[in-house]
C-alpha positions in Angstrom: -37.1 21.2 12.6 -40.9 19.9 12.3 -41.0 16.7 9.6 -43.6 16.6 7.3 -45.3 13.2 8.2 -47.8 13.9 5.2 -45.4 15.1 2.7 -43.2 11.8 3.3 -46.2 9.4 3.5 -47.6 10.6 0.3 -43.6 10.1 -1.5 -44.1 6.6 -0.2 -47.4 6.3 -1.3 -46.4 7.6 -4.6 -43.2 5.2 -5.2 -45.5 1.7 -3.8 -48.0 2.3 -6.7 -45.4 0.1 -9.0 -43.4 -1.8 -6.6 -41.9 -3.2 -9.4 -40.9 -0.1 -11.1 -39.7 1.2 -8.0 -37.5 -1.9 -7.2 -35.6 -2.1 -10.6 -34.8 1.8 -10.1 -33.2 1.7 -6.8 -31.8 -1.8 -7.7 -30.3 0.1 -10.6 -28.4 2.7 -8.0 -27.9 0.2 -5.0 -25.6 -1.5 -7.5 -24.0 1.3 -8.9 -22.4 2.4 -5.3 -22.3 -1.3 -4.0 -19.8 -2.1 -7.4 -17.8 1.5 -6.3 -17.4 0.1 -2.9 -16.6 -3.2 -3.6 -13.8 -2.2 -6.6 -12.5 0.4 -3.6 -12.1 -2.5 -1.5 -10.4 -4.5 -3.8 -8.0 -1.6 -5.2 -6.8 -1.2 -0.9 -6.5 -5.5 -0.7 -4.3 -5.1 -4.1 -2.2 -2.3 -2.5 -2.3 -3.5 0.9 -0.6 -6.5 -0.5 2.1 -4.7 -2.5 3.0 -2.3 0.3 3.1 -5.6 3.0 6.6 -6.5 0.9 7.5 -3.2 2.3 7.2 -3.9 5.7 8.3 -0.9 8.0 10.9 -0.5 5.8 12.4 2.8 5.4 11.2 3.9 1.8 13.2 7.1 2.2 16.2 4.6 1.4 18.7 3.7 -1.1 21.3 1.2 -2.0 24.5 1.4 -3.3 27.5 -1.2 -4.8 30.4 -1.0 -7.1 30.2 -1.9 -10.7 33.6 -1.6 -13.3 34.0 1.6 -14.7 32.9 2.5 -18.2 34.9 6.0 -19.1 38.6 6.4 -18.2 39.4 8.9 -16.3 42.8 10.8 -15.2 45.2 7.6 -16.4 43.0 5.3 -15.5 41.3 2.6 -17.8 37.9 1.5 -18.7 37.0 -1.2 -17.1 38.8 -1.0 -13.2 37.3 -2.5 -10.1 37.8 -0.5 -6.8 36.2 -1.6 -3.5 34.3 0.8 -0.8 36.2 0.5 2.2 35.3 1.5 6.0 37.7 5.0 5.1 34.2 5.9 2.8 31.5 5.1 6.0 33.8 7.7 7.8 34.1 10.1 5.1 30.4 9.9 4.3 29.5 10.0 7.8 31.8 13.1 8.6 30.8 14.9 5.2 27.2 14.5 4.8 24.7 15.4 7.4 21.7 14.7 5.3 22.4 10.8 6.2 20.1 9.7 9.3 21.2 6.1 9.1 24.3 4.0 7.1 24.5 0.7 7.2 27.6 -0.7 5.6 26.9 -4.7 4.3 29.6 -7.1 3.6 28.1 -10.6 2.2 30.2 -14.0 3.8 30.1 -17.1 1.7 26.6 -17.8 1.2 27.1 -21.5 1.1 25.4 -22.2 -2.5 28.0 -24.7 -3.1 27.4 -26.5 -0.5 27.0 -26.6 3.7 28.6 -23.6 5.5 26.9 -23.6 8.9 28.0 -26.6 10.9 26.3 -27.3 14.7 27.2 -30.7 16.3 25.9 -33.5 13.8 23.3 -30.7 12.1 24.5 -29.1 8.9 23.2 -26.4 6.3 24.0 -23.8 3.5 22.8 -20.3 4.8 23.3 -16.7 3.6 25.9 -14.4 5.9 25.6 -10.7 6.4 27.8 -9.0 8.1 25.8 -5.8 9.1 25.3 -3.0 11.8 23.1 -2.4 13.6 21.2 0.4 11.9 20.4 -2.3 9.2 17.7 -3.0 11.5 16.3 0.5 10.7 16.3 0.3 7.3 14.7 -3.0 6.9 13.6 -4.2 10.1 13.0 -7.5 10.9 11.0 -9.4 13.8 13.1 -10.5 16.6 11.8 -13.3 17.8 14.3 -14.3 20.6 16.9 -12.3 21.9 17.9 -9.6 20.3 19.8 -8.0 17.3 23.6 -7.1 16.7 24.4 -4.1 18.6 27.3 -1.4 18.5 29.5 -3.3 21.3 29.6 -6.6 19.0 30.9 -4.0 16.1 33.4 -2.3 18.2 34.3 -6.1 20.0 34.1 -7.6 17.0 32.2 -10.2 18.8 31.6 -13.6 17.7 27.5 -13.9 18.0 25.0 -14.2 15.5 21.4 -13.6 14.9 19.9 -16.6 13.0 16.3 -16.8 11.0 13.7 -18.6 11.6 14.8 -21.5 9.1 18.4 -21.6 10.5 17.1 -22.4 13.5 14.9 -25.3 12.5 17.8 -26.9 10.5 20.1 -26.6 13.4 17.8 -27.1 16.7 14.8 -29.0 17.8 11.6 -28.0 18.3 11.3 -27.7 21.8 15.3 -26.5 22.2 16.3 -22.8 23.2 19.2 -21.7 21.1 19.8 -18.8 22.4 23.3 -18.9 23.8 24.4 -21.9 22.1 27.1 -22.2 19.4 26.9 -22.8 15.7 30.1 -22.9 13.4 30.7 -20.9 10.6 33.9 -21.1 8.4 35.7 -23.1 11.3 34.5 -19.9 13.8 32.6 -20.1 16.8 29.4 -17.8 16.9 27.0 -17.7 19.9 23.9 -17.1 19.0 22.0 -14.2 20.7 18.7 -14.0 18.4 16.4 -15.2 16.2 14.3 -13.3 13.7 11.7 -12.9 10.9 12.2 -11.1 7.9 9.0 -8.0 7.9 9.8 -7.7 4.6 9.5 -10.0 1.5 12.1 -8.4 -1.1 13.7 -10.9 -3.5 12.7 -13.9 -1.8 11.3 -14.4 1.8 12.4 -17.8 2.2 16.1 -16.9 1.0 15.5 -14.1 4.2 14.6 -16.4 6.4 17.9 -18.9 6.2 19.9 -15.9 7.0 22.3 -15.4 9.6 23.5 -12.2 10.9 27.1 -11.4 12.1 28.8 -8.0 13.1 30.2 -6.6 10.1 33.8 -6.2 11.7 33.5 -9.9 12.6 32.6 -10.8 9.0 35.7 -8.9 7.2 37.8 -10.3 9.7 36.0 -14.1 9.7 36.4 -13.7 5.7 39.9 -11.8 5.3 38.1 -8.9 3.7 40.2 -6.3 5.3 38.3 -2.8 5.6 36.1 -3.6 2.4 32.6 -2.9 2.3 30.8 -4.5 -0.1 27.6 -2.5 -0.1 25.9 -0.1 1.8 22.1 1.0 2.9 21.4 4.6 3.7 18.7 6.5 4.8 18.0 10.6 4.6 16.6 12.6 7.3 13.5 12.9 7.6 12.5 15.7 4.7 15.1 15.0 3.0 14.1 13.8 -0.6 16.1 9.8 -0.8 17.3 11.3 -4.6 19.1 14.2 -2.7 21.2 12.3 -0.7 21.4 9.7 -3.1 23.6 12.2 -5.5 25.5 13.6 -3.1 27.0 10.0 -1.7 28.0 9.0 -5.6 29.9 12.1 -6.0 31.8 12.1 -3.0 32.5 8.1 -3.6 33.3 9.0 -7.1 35.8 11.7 -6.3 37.4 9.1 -3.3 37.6 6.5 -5.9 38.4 9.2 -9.0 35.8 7.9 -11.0 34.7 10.1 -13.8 31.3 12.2 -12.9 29.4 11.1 -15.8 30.6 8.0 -15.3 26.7 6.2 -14.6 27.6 2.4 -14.3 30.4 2.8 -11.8 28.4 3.2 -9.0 25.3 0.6 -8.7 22.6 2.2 -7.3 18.6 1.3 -6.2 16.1 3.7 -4.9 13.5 2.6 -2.6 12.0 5.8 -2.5 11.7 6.4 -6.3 10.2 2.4 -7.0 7.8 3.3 -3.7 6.3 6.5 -5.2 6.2 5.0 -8.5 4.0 2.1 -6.7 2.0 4.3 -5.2 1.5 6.4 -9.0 0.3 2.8 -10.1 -2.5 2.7 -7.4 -3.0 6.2 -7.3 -4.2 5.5 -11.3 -5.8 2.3 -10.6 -8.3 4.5 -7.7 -9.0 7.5 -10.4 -10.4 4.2 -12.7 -12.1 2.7 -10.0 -14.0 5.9 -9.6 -14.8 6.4 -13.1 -16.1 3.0 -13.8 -17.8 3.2 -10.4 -19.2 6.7 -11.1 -20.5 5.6 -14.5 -22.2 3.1 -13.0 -23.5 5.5 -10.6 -24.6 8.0 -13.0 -26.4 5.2 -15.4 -28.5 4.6 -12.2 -29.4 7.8 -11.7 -30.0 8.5 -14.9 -33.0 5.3 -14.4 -34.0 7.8 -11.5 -35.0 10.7 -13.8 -36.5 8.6 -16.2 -38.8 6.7 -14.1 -39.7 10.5 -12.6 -40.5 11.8 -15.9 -43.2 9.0 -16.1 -44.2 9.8 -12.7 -45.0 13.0 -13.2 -46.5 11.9 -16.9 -48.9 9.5 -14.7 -49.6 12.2 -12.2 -50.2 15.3 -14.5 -54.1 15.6 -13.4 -52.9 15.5 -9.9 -50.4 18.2 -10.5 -53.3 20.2 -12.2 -55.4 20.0 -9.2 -52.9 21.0 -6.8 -51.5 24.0 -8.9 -55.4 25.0 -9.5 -56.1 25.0 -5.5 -53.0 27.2 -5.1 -49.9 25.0 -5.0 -47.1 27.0 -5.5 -44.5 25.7 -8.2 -41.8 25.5 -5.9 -43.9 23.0 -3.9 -44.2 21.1 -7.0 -40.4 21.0 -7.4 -39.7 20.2 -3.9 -41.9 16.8 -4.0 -40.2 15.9 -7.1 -36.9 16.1 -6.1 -37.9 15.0 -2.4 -39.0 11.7 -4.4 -35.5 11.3 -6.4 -33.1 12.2 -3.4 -35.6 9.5 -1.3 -35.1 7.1 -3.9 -31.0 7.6 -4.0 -30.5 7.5 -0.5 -32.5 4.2 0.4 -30.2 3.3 -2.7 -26.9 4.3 -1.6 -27.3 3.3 2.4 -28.2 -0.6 0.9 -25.3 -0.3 -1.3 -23.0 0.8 1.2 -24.2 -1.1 3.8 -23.6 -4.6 1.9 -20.3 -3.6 0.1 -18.7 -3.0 3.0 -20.5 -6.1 4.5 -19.1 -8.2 1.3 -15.1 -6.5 1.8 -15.3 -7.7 5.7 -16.3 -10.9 4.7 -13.7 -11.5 2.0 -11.5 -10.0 4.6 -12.7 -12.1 7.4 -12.6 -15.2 5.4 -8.8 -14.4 3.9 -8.1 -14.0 7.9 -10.0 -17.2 9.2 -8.4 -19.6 6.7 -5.1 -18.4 7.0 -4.4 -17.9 3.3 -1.6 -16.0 2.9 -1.4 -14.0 -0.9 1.2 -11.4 -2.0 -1.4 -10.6 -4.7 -4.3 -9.4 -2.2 -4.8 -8.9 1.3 -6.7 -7.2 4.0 -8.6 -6.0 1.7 -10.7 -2.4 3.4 -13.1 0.5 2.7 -12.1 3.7 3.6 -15.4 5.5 6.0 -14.6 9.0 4.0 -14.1 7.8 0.7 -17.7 5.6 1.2 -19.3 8.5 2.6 -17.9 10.8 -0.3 -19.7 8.7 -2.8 -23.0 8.8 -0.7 -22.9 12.6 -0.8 -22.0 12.5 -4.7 -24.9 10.5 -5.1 -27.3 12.3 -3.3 -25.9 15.2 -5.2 -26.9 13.3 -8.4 -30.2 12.2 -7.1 -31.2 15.8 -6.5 -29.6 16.6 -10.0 -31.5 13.8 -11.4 -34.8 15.4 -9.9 -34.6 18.6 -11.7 -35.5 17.4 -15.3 -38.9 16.1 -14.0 -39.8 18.7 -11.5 -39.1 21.5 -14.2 -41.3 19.4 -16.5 -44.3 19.4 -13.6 -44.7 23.0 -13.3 -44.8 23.5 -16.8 -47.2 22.2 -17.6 -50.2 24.7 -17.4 -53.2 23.8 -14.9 -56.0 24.1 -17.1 -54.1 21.5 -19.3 -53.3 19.3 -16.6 -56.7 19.1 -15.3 -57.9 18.2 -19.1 -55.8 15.5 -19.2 -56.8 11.7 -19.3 
C-alpha cells in the first residue's frame, strides 16, 4: 500500500488555514466520544457496585420459608402454621434431580435481647445459623482462618463453630489465635474451627459479620427444634432456569404439608435469579441511554464536521475549478473531501478515547488509593470493544458527514468555479 505523502500534506495544509476553525470542530467531536466513554465508565462503576452485593453468590438460587395459610383446604382451616422438617430435605432431595445444591437453615436465638455468646469474662449478642455446608455454595463467604462446617460436623453433630470477623474481635484480642478455642452458646461448648467474611452484602453486612455458624443438626438439637427446618436455600443445575425448580419444590411441599395449590402466601418464597435479571434489565436500559445521549452528542459533532466542510469547499471553489479544468476526475474531488472529514473524526475520536479512558482509570485509581469504599459506585471501567465500537461508528459518521460537501464540490461546473471570486 503506497501513502500519498502529498494528498495528506495538502489535507493538513487545508485544515491549518483556520486553526481556530479547525480546533472548535474537532473539539466539538473529541467531546462527543470523550462524554460516551466517560457515561460508559460510569454506567460499569454503578453496576459493578450493585453486582459486588452479589458476591459469587449463586444467582441461579432461591429461598424458601413458611407463612400461615390463607385458603382451607381438605378440613383444614385458614390460617394453620406447619413447619418444614428434615422428612422434606429427603423427600426433595430424593424427588427432584433439578436441585444441584440444598441447604436447609435453622436460625438459634439471635441474642437481640440481650448477650448470647459468652467466652471467659467477654460477652456479646450474635446471630446463630445452623447451616450445611452447601450454604457456602450458595452464598459463599471468605474464610479467613480455618475452615467452614463440613458434612462430618452434620453427621457428628459436632459442637464447633465458624465465627465472623466481629465475633471474633468481641471475644479475642488482637494478637490471639482463636482457632481451637471455646466460646459458649446457650450454656454449650463450641470450638471454634473458623473465621470468615461475608462476600456478600445482603440485608446488612455488619449484621453478617457478627454471625456465627453451627452445624444444623447441632442447632436443632442445641435449641430443642427437633427435625424442623426453618428455611431452606436451593440452587438448580446448571441450565436449569431458578423459576423451574422453584415451582416444582412448592408443590411437592405443598402436597407434604396439604396445602391448597393456589394457595400463594403459604409458602414464602424469594428469587435471586428473577431480582438478578431484573438488575441486569435496569443496567441493560441505563447502557441503551448512555448510547443515545452519547450518540447525539456524537452526531451534533459531526454534524459541525459537515458544516465547516461545506464552507471549505465554499472557500476553495476556484481551486476545485482549476483542478476539475486540468483533468481532475470527480471521484478525486470526493475522495479529498471525505479524506478531510474522516481525518478530522479520527484525530477526534483517538483524543476522546484516549482521555476518557485516562479520566475512568483515574477515578478508578483514586477510589482504589484512598480506600473509599461505596455500595453506590465502584471500579468503575471501559470496555476495549464497546470504545472501539464507538470509534468505528464515528468514523462511519465522519465519512457520512463528508458526502454532503464532496457532492456539493463536483457540482459545481468548472467554468463557474474558475469565475468565482
Amino acid at each position: 500500500m503506497i501513502i500519498d505523502i502529498d494528498k495528506w500534506q495538502e489535507i493538513i495544509g487545508t485544515l491549518s488555514r483556520n486553526k481556530l476553525r479547525t480546533f472548535l470542530t474537532i473539539f466539538g467531536v473529541f467531546w462527543g466520544i470523550f462524554m460516551l466513554i466517560v457515561m460508559m465508565g460510569a454506567g460499569n462503576g454503578l453496576f459493578n457496585a450493585v453486582t459486588g452485593d452479589w458476591g459469587n453468590s449463586a444467582t441461579n438460587s432461591f429461598f424458601m420459608w413458611t407463612n400461615n395459610t390463607s385458603i382451607p383446604y381438605k378440613g383444614f382451616p385458614k390460617g394453620r402454621y406447619y413447619n418444614f422438617t428434615n422428612e422434606d430435605t429427603d423427600a426433595l432431595i430424593d424427588n427432584i434431580p433439578e436441585i444441584k445444591y440444598i441447604a436447609p437453615r435453622i436460625d438459634g436465638w439471635s441474642g437481640r435481647g440481650g448477650n448470647n455468646v459468652v467466652r471467659g469474662l467477654k460477652t456479646g449478642a450474635f446471630y446463630i445459623k445452623g447451616d450445611y455446608p452447601d450454604i457456602n455454595k450458595i452464598q459463599p463467604s471468605e474464610i479467613t482462618q480455618g475452615r467452614f462446617v463440613n458434612n462430618l460436623d452434620i453427621e457428628q453433630k459436632r459442637k464447633v463453630a465458624v465465627i465472623g470477623t466481629r465475633v471474633r474481635e468481641v471475644l479475642f484480642e488482637n494478637e490471639e489465635d482463636p482457632l481451637g478455642e471455646y466460646i459458649r452458646i446457650q450454656g454449650v461448648y463450641f470450638q471454634v474451627v473458623g473465621v470468615f467474611l461475608p462476600n456478600t452484602t445482603f440485608g446488612n453486612k455488619e449484621e453478617s459479620t457478627q454471625t456465627i455458624f453451627i452445624p444444623f443438626t447441632t442447632c436443632q438439637k442445641t435449641y430443642n427444634y427437633g427435625n424442623i427446618v426453618g428455611y431452606y436455600a436451593i440452587t438448580a443445575e446448571d441450565n436449569i432456569p431458578a423459576s423451574v425448580l422453584e415451582e416444582k419444590v412448592i408443590s411437592m411441599v405443598k402436597q407434604r404439608h396439604t396445602i391448597a395449590p393456589e394457595d400463594e402466601r403459604a409458602v414464602g418464597h424469594w428469587n435471586m435469579e428473577k431480582e438478578f435479571n431484573r438488575m441486569k434489565g435496569l443496567f441493560t436500559g441505563i447502557n441503551i441511554l448512555i448510547w443515545i445521549v452519547g450518540s447525539g452528542t456524537l452526531i451534533a459533532g459531526v454534524i459541525g464536521i459537515s458544516n465547516i466542510m461545506l464552507i471549505i469547499v465554499k472557500e476553495r471553489t476556484k481551486e476545485i475549478g482549476i483542478r476539475r479544468a486540468i483533468g481532475a476526475k470527480p471521484r478525486n474531488i470526493i475522495f479529498q473531501i471525505i479524506n478531510e472529514a474522516i481525518f478530522m473524526t479520527t484525530i477526534a475520536g483517538n483524543i476522546g478515547i484516549v482521555v476518557g479512558v485516562g479520566v475512568v482509570e483515574l477515578v478508578n485509581y483514586l477510589l482504589i488509593s484512598s480506600g473509599t469504599e461505596s455500595d453506590t459506585f465502584k471500579n468503575p471501567e471501559v470496555d476495549f470493544s464497546l470504545a472501539l465500537t464507538a470509534l468505528i461508528i464515528l468514523i462511519v459518521f465522519g465519512t457520512l458527514a463528508g458526502l454532503i460537501p464532496a457532492k456539493k464540490a463536483v457540482s459545481i461546473k468548472p467554468i463557474e468555479a474558475i469565475r468565482d471570486e
